[in-house]
C-alpha positions as CSV (number, residue, x, y, z in Angstrom):
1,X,95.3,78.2,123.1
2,X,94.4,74.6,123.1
3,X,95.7,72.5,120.3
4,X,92.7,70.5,119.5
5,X,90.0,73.4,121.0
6,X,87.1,71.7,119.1
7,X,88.0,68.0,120.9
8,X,88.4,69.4,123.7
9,X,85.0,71.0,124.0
10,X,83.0,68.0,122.7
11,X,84.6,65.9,125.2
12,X,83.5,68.4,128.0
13,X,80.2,68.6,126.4
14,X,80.2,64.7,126.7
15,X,81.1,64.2,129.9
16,X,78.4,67.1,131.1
17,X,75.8,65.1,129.5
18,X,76.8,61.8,131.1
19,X,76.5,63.4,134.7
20,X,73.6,65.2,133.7
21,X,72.0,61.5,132.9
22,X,73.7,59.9,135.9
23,X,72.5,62.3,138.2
24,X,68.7,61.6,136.6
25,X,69.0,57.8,137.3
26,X,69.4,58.7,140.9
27,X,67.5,61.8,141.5
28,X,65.8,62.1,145.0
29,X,68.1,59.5,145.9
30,X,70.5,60.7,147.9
31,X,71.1,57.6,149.9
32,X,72.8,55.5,147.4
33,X,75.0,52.6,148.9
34,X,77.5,50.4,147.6
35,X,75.2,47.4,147.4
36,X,72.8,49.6,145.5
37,X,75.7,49.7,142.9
38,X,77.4,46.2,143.3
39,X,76.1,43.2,141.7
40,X,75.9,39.6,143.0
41,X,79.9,38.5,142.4
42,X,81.4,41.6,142.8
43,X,82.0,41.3,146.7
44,X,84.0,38.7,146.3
45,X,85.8,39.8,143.2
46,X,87.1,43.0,144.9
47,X,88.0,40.8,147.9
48,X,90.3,37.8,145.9
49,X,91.5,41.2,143.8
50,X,92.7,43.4,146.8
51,X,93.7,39.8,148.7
52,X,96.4,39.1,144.9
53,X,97.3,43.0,145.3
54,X,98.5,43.2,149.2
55,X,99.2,39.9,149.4
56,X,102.3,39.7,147.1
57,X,104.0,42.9,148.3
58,X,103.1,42.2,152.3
59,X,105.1,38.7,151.7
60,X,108.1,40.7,149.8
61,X,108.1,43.3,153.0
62,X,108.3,40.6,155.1
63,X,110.8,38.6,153.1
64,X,113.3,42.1,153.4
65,X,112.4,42.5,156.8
66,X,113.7,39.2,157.8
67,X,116.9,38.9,155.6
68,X,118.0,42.0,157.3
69,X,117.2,40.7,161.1
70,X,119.3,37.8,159.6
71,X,122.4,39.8,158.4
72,X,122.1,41.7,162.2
73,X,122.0,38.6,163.9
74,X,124.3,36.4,161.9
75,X,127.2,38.8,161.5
């Protein structure tokens, strides 16, 4: 038994009427694209975001990867 049964059951009963709406905003459309979905900014946004993401740790990769060809080398 569930803890908090009733909660849980609204919640469902929630989420079943939002993908019963969803699904009405795009019915007979099963060709939706991206761009369909993006708006004017977003391109770039997700670029600069996934560009601050990779970015960082790629540089910190690269920083341990050449410390440790320098240890090899030097010693």
């Amino acid at each position: 038994m569930i803890l908090f049964q009733r909660k849980y059951d609204r919640a469902r009963a929630f989420q079943k009427e939002q993908r019963k709406q969803r699904e009405g905003k795009n019915a007979g459309r099963d060709d939706v694209e991206m761009a369909d979905l993006l708006e004017k900014g977003d391109t770039f946004a997700l670029i600069l975001s996934a560009l601050l993401t990779i970015v960082p740790v790629a540089l910190v990769v690269l920083a341990v990867l050449a410390a440790a060809g320098y240890f090899f080398i030097v010693r």
